[in-house]
N, C-alpha and C positions, 0 to 999 in steps of 0.2 A: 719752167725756169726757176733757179734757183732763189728763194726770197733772200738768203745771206751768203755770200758768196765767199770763198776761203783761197788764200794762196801762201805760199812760202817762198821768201826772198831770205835767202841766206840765215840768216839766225833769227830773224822779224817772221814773224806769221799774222797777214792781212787778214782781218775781217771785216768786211765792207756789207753793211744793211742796200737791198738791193730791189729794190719796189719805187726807181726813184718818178714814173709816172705821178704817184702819190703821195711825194716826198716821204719815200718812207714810212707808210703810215702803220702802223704795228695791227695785223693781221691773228686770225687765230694759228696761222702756222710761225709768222715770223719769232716769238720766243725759243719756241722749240727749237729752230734752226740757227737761232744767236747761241743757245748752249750749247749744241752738236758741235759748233764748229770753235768754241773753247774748247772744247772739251777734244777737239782735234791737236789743238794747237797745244795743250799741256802735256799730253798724250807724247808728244815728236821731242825728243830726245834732240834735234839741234834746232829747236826755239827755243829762244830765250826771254822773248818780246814778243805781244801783242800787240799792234795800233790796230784801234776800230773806226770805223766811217762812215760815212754814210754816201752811195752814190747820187749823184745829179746836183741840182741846186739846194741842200739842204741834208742836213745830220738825221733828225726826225722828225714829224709834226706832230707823235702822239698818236693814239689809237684810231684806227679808220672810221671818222662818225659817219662818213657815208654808208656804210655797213652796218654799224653798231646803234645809231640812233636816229639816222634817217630811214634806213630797213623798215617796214612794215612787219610787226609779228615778234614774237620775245626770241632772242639770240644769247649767246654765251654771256651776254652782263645788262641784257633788259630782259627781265620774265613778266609772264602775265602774273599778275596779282593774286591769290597771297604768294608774296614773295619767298621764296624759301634761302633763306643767307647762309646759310652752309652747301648750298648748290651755287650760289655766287662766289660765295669763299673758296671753294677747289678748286674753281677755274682761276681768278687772280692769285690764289697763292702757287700755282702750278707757273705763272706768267712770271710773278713776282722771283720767283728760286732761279727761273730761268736769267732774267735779268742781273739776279746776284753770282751769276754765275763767273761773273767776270771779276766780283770780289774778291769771291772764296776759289777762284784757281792757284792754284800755286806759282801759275808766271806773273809778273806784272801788266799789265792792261794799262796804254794810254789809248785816252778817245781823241779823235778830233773833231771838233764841231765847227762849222761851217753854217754859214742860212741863219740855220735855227734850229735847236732841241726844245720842241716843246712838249708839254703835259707830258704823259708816259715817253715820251722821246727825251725830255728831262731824266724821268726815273732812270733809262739806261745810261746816260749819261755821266752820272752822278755815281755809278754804282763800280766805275771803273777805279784804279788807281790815281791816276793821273788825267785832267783833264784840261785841254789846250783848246782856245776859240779865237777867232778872228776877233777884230775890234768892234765893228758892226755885227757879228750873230746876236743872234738876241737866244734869251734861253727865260722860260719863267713855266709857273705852272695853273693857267687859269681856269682850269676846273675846279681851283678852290671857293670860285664864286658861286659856280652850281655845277653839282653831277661828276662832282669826284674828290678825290686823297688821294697823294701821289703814296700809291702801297707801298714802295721802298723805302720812305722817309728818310732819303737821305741830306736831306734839306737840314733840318738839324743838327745833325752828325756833323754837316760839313761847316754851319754857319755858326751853333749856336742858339741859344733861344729866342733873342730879341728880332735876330734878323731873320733868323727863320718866321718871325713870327711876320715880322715885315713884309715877308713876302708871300705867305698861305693867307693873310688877312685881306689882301689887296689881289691877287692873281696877277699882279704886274709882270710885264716882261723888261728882262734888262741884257745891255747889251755886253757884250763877252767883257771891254775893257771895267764895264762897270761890276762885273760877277768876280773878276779877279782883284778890283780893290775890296772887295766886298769880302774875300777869302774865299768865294764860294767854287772857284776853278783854281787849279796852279796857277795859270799865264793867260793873256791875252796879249796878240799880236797882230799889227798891219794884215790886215788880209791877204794881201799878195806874198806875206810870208810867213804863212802860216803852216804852208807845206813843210817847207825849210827848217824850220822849226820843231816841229812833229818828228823827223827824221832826223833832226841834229840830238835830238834827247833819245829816241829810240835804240839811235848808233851807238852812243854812249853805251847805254844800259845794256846792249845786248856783247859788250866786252867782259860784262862782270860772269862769274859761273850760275849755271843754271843755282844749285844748290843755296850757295850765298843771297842771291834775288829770293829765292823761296824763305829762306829763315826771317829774313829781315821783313819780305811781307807778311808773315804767320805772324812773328811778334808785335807788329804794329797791330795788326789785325787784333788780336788777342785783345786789345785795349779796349775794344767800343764794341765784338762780337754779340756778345749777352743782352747791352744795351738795342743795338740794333734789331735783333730778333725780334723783343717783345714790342718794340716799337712799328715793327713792321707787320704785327699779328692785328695788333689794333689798329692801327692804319688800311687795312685789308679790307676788316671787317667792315670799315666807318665807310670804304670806299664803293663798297654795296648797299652800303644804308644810303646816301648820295643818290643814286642813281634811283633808289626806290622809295627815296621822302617824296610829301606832294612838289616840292619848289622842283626835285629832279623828275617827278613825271612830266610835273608841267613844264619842263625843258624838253623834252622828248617829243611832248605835243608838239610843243614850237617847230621843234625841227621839221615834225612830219605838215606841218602847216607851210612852212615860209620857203625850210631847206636848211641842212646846217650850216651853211656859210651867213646865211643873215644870223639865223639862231646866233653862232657864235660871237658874230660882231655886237650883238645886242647884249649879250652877256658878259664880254668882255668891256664896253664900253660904259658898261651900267644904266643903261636905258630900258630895261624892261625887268620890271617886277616881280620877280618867279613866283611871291608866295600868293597875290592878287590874280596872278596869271593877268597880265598887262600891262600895258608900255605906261612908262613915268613918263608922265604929264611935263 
């Protein structure tokens, strides 16, 4: 079965992330298969429009730690020790491009987010033109507290320094209405109309010519490309040093100890000590 599934409705080309057992949980195939299917959709001569989604209860949840860091044994972003960060770096920056791919296409890209985009479920989110969430999604990125950098660093680009920092300092999750007063999404709307919404802006846009949507995304683009790139080179890197500092082994341990669903709740709540290895007293 398809991890990201592709369809075309008239001048719109759907791209819907499709693992929704695991809310989506970003796979070592699902990048690959989010650029294939841009990469389809740019490709078609009568698309004009992207909307991305996410099937089931939820946009993303971020990388599968059931996989990634519950797994017993080193996998594509835990290696056994000495760590080698330029074999961690191919693989995230290969993920990473893939993600940007929604950028750098030449159609416009709106995402809808629903549930919740979180941690890497954020990164893709972020990396769209346009992004629309319910009032309740929540979206934040809290493997800034341990065991990760969101490699796309779109968090700044979109917010700014202060808030971006507001929010990589803290791993806080916020909810859509608050990410839109925040600037950090276009719109936040009623849940219940969030569909409606997604498709009243997509209609719109897909009456403009293919060409005209492409200049005017190249030239915006062109504004913050450069900036972006090298931000996202050291963000890459920092996001494997993470994973393989003592505080992120000793998160790994945790998981393989408790499970990552306590892990997570611990670390996002701030109840355990990664650098001690142990629960705050």
């Amino acid at each position: 079965m398809s991890k990201v599934l592709y369809e075309k409705e008239g001048r719109i080309g759907r791209i819907t992330l499709n693992r929704p057992d695991v809310m989506n949980a970003i796979d070592d195939d699902l990048p690959r298969e989010l650029a294939d299917a841009v990469a389809r959709a740019d490709a078609d001569r009568d698309v004009h429009v992207m909307v991305l989604s996410g099937a089931g209860k939820a946009f993303c949840s971020g990388y599968d730690l059931a996989h990634y860091a519950e797994g017993n044994g080193p996998n594509k972003v835990v290696q056994d020790m000495p760590w080698d960060p330029m074999q961690d770096f191919q693989f995230m920056w290969a993920n990473t491009q893939s993600f940007m791919s929604l950028f750098r296409a030449m159609k416009p890209v709106i995402c809808k987010v629903h549930g919740f985009a979180v941690a890497g479920g954020s990164d893709i989110a972020l990396c769209a033109d346009l992004t629309l969430m319910g009032d309740t999604a929540q979206i934040g990125y809290m493997p800034t507290r341990v065991w990760g950098c969101p490699t796309t660093a779109m968090w700044v680009h979109r917010l700014g320094p202060e808030q971006a920092k507001r929010m990589m300092f803290t791993g806080d999750k916020i909810t859509g209405r608050e990410a839109a007063e925040m600037g950090l999404v276009l719109k936040s709307v009623p849940d219940d109309q969030l569909d409606d919404a997604v498709e009243a802006l997509a209609t719109r846009m897909a009456s403009v010519p293919i060409n005209q949507l492409a200049m005017q995304k190249m030239v915006i683009n062109s504004a913050v490309e450069a900036q972006i790139n090298q931000t996202q080179r050291l963000s890459t890197v920092f996001d494997g040093m993470t994973r393989h500092s003592p505080e992120g082994l000793n998160f790994k341990a945790r998981v393989e100890q408790v499970g990552w669903k306590q892990a997570v709740q611990e670390r996002d709540d701030g109840t355990f000590d990664w650098t001690q290895n142990k629960p705050i007293a």
